[in-house]
N, CA, C and O of each residue as an XYZ file, in Angstrom:
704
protein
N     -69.717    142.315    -12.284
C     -70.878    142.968    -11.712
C     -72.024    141.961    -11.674
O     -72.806    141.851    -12.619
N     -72.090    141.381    -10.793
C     -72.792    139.844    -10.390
C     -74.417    140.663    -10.458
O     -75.443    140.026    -10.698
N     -74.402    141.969    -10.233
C     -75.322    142.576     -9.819
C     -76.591    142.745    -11.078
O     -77.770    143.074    -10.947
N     -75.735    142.340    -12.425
C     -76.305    143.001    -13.955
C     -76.471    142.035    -14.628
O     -75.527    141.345    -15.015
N     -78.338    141.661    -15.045
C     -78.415    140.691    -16.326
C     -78.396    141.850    -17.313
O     -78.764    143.021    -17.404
N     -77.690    140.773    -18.096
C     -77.159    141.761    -19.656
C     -77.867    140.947    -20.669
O     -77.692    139.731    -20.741
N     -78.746    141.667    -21.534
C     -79.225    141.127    -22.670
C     -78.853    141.755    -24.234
O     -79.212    142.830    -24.712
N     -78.258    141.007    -24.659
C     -77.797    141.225    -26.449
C     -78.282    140.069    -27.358
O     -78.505    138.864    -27.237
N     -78.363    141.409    -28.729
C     -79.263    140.137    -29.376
C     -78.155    140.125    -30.708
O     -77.316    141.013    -30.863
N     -78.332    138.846    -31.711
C     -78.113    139.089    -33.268
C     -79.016    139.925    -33.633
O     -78.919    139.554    -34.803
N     -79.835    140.747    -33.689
C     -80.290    141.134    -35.236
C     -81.508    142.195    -34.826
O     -81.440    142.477    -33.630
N     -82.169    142.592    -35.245
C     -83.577    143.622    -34.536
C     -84.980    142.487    -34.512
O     -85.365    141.733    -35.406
N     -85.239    142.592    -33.869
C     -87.145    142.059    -33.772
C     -86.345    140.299    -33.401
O     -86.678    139.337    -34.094
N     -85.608    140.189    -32.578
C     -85.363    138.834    -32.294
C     -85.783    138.797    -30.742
O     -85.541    137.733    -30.172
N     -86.388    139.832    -29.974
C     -86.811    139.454    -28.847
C     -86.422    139.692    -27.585
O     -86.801    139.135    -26.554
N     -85.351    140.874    -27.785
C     -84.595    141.480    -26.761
C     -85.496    141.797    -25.586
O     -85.644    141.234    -24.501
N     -86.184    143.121    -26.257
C     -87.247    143.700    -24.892
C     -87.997    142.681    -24.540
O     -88.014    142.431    -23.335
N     -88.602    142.042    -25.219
C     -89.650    141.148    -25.104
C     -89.323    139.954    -23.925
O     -90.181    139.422    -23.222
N     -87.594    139.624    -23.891
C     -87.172    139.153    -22.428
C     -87.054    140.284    -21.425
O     -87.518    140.233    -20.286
N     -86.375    141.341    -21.961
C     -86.560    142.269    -20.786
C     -87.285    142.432    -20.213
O     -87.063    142.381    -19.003
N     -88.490    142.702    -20.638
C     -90.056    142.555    -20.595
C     -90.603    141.910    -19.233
O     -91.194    142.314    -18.231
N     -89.996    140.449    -19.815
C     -90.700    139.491    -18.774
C     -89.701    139.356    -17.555
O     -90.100    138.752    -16.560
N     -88.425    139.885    -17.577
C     -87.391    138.774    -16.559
C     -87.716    140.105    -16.111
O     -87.030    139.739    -15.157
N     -88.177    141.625    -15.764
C     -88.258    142.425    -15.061
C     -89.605    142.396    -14.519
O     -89.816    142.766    -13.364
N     -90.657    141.920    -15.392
C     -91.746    141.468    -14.810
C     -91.684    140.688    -13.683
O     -92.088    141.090    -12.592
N     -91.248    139.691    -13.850
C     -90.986    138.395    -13.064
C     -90.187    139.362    -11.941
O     -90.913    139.971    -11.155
N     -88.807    139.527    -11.831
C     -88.016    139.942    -10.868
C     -88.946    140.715    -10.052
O     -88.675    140.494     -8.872
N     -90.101    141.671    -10.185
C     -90.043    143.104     -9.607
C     -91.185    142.563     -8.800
O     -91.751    143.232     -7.935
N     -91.550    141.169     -9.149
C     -92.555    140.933     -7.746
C     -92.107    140.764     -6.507
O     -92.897    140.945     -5.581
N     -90.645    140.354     -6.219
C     -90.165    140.493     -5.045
C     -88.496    141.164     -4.815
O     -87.659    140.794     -3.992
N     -88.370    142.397     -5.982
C     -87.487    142.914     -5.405
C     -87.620    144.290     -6.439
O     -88.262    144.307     -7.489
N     -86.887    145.367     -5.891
C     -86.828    146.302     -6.600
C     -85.836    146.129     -8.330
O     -84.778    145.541     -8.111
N     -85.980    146.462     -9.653
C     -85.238    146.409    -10.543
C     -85.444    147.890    -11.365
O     -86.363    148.618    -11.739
N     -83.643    147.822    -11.394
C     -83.693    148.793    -12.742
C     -83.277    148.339    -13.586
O     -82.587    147.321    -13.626
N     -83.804    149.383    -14.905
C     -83.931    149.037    -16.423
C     -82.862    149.714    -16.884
O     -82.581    150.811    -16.403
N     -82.134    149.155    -17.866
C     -81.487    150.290    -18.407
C     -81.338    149.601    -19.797
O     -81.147    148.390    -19.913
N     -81.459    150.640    -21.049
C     -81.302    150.523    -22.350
C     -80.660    151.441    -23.045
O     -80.947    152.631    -23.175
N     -79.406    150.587    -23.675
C     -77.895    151.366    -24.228
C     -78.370    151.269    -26.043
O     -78.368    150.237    -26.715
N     -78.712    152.532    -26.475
C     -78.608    152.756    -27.849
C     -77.275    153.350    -28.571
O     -76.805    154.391    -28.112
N     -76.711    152.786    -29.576
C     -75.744    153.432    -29.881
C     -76.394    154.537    -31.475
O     -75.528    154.803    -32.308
N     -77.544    154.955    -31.680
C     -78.168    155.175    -32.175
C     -78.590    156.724    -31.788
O     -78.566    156.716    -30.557
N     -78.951    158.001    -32.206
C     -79.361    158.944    -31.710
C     -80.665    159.203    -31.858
O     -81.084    159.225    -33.015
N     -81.640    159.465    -30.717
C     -82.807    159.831    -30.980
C     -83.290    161.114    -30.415
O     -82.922    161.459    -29.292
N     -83.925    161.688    -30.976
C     -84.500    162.982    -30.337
C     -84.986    163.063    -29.062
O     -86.092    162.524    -29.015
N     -84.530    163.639    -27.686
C     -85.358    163.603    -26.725
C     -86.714    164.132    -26.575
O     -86.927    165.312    -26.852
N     -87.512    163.477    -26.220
C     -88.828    163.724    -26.120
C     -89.298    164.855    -25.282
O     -88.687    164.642    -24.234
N     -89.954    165.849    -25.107
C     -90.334    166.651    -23.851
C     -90.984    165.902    -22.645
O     -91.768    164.954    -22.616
N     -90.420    166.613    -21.699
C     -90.995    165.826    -20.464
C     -89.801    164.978    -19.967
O     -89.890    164.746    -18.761
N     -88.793    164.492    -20.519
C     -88.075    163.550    -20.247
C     -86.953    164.178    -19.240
O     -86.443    165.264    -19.512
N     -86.610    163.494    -18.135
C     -85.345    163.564    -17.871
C     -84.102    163.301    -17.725
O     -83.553    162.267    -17.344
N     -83.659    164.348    -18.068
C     -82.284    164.124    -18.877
C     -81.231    164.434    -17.316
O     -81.125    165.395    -16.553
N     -80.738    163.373    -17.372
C     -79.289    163.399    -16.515
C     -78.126    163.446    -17.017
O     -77.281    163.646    -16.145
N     -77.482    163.295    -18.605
C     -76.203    164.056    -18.885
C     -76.529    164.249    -20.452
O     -77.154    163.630    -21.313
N     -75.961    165.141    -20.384
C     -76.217    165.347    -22.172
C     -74.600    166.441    -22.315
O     -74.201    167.597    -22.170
N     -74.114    164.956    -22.726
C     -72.668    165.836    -23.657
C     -72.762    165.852    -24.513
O     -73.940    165.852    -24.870
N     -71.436    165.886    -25.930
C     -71.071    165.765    -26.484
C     -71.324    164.316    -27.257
O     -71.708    164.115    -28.409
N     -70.874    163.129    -25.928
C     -70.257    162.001    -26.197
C     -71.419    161.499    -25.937
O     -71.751    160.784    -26.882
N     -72.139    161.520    -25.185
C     -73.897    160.384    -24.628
C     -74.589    161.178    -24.044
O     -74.397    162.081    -23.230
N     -75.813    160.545    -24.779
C     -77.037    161.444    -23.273
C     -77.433    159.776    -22.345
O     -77.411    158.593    -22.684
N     -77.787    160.554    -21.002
C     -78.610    159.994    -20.371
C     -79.590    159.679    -20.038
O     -79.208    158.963    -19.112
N     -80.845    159.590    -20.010
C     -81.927    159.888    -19.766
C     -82.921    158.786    -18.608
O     -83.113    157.591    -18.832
N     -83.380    159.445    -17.543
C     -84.213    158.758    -16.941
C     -86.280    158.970    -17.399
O     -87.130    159.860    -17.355
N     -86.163    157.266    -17.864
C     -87.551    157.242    -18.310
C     -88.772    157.742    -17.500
O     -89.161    157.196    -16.468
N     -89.207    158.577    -17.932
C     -90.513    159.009    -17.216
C     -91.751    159.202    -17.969
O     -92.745    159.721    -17.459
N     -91.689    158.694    -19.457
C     -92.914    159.013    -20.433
C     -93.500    157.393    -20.209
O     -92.854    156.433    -19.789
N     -94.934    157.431    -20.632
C     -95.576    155.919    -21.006
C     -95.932    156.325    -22.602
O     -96.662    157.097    -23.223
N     -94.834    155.191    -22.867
C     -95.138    155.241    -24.776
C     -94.548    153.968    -24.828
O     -94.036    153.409    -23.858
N     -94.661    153.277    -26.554
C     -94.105    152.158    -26.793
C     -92.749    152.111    -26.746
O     -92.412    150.933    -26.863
N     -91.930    152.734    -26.646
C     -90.283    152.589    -26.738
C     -89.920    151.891    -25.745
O     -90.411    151.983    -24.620
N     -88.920    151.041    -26.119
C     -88.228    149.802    -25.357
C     -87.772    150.604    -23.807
O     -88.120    149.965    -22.814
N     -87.387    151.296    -23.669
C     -87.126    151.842    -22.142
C     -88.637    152.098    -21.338
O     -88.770    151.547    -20.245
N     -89.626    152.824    -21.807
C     -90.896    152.975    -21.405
C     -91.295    151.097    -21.132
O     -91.293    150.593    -20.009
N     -91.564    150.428    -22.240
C     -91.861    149.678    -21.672
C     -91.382    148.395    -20.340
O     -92.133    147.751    -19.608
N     -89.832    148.380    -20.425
C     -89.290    148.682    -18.938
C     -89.507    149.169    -17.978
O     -89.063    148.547    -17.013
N     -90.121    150.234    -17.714
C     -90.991    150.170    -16.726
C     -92.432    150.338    -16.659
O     -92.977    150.938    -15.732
N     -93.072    149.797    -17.664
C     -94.150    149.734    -17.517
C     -94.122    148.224    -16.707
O     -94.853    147.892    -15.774
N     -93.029    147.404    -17.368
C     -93.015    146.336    -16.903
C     -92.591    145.739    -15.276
O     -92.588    144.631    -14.740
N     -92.217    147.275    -14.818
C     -92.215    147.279    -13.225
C     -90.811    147.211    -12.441
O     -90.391    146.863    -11.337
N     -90.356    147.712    -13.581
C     -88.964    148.737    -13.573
C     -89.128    149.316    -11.574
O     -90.142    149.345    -10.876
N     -87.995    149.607    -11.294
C     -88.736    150.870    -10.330
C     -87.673    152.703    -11.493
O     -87.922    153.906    -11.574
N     -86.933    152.074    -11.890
C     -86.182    153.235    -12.311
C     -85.443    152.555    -13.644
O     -84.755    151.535    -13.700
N     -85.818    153.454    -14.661
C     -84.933    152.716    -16.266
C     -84.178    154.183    -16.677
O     -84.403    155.371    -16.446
N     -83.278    153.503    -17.329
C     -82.138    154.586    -17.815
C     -82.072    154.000    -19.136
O     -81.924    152.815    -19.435
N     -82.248    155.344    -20.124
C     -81.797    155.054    -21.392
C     -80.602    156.070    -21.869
O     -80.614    157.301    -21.856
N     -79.618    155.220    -22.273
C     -78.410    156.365    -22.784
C     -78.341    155.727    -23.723
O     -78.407    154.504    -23.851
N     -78.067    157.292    -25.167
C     -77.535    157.213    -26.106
C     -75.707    157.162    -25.868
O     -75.057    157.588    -24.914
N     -75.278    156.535    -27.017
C     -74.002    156.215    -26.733
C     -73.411    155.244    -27.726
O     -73.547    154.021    -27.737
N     -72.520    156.242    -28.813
C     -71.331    155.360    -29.772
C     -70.382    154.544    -28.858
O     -70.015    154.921    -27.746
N     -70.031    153.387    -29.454
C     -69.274    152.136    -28.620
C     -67.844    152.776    -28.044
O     -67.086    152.223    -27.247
N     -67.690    153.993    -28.615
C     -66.172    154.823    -27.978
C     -66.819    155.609    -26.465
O     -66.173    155.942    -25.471
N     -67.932    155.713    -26.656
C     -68.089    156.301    -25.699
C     -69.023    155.519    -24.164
O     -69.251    156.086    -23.095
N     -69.337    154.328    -24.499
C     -70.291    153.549    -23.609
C     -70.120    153.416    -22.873
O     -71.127    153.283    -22.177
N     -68.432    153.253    -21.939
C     -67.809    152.880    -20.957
C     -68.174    154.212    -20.019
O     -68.687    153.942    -18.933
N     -68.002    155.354    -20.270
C     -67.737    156.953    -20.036
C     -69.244    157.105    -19.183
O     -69.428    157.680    -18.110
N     -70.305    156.343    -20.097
C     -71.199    156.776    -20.123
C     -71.949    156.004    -18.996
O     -72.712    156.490    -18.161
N     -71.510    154.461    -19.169
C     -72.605    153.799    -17.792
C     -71.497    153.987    -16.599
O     -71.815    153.585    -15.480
N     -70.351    154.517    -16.772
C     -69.850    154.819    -15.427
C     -70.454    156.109    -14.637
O     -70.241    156.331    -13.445
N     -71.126    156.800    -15.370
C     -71.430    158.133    -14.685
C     -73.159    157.511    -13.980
O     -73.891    158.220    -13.289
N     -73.491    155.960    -14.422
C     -74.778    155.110    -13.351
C     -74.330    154.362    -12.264
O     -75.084    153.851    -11.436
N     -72.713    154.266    -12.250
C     -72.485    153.469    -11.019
C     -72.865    153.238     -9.896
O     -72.894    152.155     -9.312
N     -73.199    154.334     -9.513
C     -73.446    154.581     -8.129
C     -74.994    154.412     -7.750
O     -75.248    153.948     -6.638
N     -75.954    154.732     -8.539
C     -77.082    154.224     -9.200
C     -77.323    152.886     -9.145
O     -78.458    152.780     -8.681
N     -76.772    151.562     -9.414
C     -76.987    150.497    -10.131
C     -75.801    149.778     -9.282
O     -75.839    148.557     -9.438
N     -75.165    150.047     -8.759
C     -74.229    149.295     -7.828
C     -74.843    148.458     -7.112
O     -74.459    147.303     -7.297
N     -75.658    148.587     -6.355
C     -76.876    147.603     -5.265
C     -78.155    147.682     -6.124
O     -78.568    148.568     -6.872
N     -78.729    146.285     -5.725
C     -79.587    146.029     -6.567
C     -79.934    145.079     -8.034
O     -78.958    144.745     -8.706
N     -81.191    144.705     -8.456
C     -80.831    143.763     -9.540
C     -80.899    144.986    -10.596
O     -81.598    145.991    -10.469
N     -80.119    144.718    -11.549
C     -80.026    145.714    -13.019
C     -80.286    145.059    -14.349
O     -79.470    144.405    -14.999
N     -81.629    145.345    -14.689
C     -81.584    144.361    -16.405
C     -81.228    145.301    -17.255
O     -81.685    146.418    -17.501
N     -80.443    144.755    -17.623
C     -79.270    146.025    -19.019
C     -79.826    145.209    -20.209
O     -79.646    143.994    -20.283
N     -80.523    145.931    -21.156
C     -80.746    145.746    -22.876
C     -78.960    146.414    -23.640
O     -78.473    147.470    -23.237
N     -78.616    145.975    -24.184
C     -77.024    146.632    -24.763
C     -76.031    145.399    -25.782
O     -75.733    144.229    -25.544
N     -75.885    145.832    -26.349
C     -75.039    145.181    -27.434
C     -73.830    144.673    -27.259
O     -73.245    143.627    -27.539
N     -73.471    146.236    -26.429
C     -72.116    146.373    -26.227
C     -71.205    146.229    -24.663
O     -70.036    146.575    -24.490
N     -71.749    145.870    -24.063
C     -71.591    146.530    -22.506
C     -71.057    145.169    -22.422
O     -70.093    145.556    -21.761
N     -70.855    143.940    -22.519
C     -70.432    142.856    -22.408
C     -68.946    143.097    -22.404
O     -68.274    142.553    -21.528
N     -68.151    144.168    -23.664
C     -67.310    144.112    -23.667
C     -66.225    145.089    -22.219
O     -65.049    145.451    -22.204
N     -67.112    145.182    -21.413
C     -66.638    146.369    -20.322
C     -66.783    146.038    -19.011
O     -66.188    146.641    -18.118
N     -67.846    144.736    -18.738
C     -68.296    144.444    -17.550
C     -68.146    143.247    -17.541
O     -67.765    142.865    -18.647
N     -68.284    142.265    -16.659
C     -69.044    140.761    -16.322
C     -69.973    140.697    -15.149
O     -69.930    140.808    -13.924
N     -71.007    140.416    -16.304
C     -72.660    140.439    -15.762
C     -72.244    139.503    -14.760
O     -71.106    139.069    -14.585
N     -73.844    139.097    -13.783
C     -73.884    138.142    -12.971
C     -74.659    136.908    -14.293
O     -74.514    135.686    -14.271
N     -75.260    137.515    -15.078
C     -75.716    136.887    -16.333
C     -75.830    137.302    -17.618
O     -76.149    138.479    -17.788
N     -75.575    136.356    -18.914
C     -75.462    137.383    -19.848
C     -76.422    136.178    -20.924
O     -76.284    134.964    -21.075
N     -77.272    137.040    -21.452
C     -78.292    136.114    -22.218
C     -78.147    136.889    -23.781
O     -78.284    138.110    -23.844
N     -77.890    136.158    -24.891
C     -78.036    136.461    -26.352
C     -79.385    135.670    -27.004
O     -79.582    134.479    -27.242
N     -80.210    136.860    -27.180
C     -81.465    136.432    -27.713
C     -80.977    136.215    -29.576
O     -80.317    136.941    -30.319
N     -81.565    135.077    -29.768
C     -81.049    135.233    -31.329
C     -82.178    134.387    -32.639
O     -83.040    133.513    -32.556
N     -81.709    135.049    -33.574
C     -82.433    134.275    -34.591
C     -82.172    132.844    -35.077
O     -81.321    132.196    -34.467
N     -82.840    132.262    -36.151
C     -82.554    130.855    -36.471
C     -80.787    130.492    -36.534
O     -80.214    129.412    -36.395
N     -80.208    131.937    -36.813
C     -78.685    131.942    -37.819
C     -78.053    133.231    -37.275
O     -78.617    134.318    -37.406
N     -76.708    133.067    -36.578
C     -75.936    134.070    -35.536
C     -75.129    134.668    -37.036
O     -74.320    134.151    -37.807
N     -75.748    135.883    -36.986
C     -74.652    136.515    -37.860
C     -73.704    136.391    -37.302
O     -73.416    136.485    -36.109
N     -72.590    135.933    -39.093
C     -71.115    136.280    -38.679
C     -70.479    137.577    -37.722
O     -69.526    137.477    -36.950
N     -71.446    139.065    -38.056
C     -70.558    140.059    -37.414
C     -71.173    139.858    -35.593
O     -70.579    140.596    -34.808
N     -72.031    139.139    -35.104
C     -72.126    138.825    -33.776
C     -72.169    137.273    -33.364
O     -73.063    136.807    -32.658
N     -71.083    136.513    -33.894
C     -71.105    135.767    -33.769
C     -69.679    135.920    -32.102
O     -69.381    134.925    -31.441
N     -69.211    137.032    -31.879
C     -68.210    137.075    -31.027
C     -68.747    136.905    -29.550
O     -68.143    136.470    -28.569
N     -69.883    137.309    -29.642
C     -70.740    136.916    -28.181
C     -70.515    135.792    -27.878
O     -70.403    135.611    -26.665
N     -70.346    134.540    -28.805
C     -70.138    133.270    -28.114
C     -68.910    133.265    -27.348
O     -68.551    132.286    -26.693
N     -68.358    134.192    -27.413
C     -66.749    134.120    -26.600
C     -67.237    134.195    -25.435
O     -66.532    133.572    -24.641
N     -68.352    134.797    -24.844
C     -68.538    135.261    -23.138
C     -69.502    134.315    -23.163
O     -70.600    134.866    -23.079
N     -69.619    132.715    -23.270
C     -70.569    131.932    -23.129
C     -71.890    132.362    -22.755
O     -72.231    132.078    -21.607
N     -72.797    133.057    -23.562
C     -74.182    133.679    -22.972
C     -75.268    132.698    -22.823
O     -74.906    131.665    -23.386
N     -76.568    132.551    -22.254
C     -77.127    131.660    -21.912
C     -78.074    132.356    -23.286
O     -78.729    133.399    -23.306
N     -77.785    131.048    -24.676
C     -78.398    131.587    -25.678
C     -80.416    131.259    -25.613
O     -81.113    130.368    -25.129
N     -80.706    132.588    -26.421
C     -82.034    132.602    -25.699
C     -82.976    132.354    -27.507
O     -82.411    132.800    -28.505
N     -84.212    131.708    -27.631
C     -84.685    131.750    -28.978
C     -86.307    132.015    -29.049
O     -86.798    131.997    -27.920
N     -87.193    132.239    -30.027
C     -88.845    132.505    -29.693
C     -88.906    131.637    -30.623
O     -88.298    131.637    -31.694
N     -89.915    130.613    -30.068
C     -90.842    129.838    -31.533
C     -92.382    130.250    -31.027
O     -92.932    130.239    -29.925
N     -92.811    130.623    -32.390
C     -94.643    131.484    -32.048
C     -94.607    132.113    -30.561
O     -95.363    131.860    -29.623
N     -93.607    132.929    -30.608
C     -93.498    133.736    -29.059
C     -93.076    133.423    -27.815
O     -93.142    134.024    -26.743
N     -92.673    132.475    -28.111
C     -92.315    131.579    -26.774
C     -90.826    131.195    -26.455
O     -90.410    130.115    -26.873
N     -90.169    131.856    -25.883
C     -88.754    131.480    -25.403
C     -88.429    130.170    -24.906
O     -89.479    129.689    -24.481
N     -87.699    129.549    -24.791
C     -86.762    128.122    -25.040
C     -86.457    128.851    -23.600
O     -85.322    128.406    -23.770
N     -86.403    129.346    -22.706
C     -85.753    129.314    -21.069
C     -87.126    130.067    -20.053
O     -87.451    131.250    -20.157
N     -87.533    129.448    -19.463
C     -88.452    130.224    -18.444
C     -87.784    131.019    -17.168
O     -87.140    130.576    -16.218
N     -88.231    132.541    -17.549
C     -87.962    133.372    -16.737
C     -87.758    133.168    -15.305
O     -86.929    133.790    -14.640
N     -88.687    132.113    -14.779
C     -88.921    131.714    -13.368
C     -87.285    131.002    -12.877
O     -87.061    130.554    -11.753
N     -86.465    131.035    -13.807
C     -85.396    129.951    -13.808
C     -84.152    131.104    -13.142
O     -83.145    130.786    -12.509
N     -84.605    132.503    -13.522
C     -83.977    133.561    -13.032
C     -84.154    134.004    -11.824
O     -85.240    134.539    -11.602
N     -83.098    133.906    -10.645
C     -83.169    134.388     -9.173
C     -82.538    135.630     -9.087
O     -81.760    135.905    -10.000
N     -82.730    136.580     -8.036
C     -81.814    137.623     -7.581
C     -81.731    137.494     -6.263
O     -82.807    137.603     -5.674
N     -80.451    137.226     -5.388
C     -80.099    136.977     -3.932
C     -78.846    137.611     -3.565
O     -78.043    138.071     -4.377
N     -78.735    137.612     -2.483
C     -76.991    138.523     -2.061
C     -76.616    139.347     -3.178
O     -75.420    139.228     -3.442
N     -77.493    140.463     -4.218
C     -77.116    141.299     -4.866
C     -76.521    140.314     -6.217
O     -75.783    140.731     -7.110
N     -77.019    139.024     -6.096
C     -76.380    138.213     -7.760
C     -77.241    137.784     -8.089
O     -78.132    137.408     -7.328
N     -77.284    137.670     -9.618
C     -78.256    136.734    -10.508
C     -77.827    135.047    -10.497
O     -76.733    134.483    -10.476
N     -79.038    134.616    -10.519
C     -78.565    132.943    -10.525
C     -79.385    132.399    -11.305
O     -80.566    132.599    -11.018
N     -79.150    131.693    -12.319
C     -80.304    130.757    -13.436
C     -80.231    129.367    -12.803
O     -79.209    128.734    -12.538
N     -81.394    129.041    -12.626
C     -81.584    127.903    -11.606
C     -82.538    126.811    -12.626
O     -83.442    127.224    -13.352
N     -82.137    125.355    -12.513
C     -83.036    124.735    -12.900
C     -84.360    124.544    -11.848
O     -84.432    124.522    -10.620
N     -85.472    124.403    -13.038
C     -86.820    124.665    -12.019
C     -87.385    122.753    -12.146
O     -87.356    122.058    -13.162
N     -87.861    122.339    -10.710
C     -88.178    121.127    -10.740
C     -89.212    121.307    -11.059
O     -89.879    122.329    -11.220
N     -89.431    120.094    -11.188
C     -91.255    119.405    -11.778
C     -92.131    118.676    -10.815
O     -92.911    117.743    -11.008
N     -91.787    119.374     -9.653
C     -92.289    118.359     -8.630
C     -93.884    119.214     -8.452
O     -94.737    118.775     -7.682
């Protein structure tokens, strides 16, 4: 799915949204992007929210609140449409298949841990700390374009990220 940057991180507070953040920033000045953020985690739905599946196995939800949560700020960041689904790793596959049709055309920045193991992005970036935990150290198997913050500042400039013919392309940027 040439169509999907995929972002996974080692560890919490290593900087996930905070690329999401910007590479949807960046993207949405000249093309439409959706957001989507895969929790395998359950959280209470908020009122106001809409909800597009709520089983058993995952909810769906299309963001429509402005609050700090990593999907809100997806489109604050100029998202045109973010999807957040809850979803245990038995059930994740089940769950972004029922966005296919959704997310088929178009650029898609996916926040997710897990979705690597089900798809191949057009790009797949692992934001990480000084030291890849052993239990995610398996991401290096799908060669990800590893991503790092020193005093806030990422080691790859966003600008390096294209979207064309429906694919992502990381481009070196000249100095001319």
């Amino acid at each position: 799915m040439k169509n999907i940057l995929l972002i996974a991180g080692t560890g919490r507070n290593v900087g996930k949204t905070l690329l999401a953040y910007d590479i949807i920033s960046h993207l949405s000045k000249t093309t439409n992007v959706i957001g989507i953020k895969i929790s395998p985690h359950k959280h209470a739905i908020e009122e106001g929210q809409k909800i597009l599946a709520n089983t058993p196995n995952y909810q769906i939800i299309e963001e429509s609140l402005i609050t700090n949560k990593d999907s809100s700020r997806m489109k604050q960041a100029g998202a045109k449409k973010v999807f957040y689904i809850q979803a245990n790793h038995e059930n994740l596959k089940e769950a972004f298949q029922t966005l296919i049709d959704e997310i088929s055309n178009g650029a898609v920045v996916c926040e997710s841990g897990g979705m690597h193991q089900f798809i191949k992005p057009g790009l797949f970036f692992l934001v990480r700390g000084n030291e890849i935990p052993e239990n995610k150290k398996h991401y290096l198997a799908y060669n990800p374009i590893q991503v790092t913050y020193k005093q806030g500042i990422p080691n790859i400039d966003v600008r390096q990220i294209s979207f064309n013919n429906n694919c992502f392309n990381f481009n070196e940027i000249s100095n001319d």
